[in-house]
N, C-alpha and C positions, 0 to 999 in steps of 0.2 A: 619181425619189424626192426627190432637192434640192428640187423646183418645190413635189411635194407639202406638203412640209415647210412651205415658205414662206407656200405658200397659207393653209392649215393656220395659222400665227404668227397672219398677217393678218386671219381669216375669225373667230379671234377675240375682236377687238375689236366686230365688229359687237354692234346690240341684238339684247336677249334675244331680244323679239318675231320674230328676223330666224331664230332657229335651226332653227325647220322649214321654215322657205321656202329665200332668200338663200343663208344657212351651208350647211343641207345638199345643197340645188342645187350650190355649188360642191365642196363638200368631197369627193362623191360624183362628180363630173366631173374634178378632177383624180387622183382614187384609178383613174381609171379608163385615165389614160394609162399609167402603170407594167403596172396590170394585165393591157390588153392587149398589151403587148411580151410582159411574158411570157407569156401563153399563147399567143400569135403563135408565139413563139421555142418552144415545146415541142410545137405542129404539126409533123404526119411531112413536111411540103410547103411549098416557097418560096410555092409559089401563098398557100399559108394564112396562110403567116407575114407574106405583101404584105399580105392584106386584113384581119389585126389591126393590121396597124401603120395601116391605112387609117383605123381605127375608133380607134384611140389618138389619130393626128389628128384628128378629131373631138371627141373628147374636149376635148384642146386647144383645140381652138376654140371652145368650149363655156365653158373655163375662162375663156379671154382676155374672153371675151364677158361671162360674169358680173362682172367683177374691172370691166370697165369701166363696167355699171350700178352697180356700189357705189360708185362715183368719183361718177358723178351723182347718185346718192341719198345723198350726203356722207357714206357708209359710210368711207374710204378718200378719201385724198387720191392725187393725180396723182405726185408725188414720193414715197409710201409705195411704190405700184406699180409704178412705173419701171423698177427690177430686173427684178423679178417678170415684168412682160411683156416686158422683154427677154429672159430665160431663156427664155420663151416661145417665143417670136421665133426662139432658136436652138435648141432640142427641133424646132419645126416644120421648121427648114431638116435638118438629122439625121435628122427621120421621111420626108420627103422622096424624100432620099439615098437610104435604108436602101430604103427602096419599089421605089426606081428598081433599084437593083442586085439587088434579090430577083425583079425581074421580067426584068431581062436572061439575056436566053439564049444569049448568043455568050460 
């Protein structure tokens, strides 16, 4: 939800012109990593709850991805983002984790 948040602050600033492409491309990709934890997490099954969190990475990746074409389209500067994609950075290593142990069986 933090990341959400941030993005969200950031995504912002962008131009107008930017709000149904850009803006909503991102906005709509990071709403989607919270989202699927929880519906992950309210599947009857580990197996379920592995492959939302699969798709919440994704998302993720998704997010990191846009955040860095707005860098090059001088949306967002490299030090605006910084944070940002480090919270990234550790969401990813946590969804990871969280994958790994929902798929252990021992």
């Amino acid at each position: 939800m933090d990341l959400s948040v941030e993005v969200y602050r950031l995504s912002a600033s962008f131009p107008r012109d930017e709000k149904f492409r850009l803006t909503a491309q991102v906005t709509r990709a990071v709403t989607s990593v919270p989202a699927n934890i929880a519906e992950g997490n309210a599947r009857g099954t580990r197996k379920d709850y592995a492959h939302y969190i699969s798709v919440a990475r994704g998302s993720l990746a998704e997010t990191e991805t846009f955040l860095l074409l707005a860098i090059r389209l001088g949306y967002l500067t490299s030090s605006q983002t910084a944070p940002v994609l480090a919270l990234a950075t550790e969401i990813g290593k946590m969804l990871t984790s969280l994958r790994a142990r929902l798929l252990d069986t021992t």
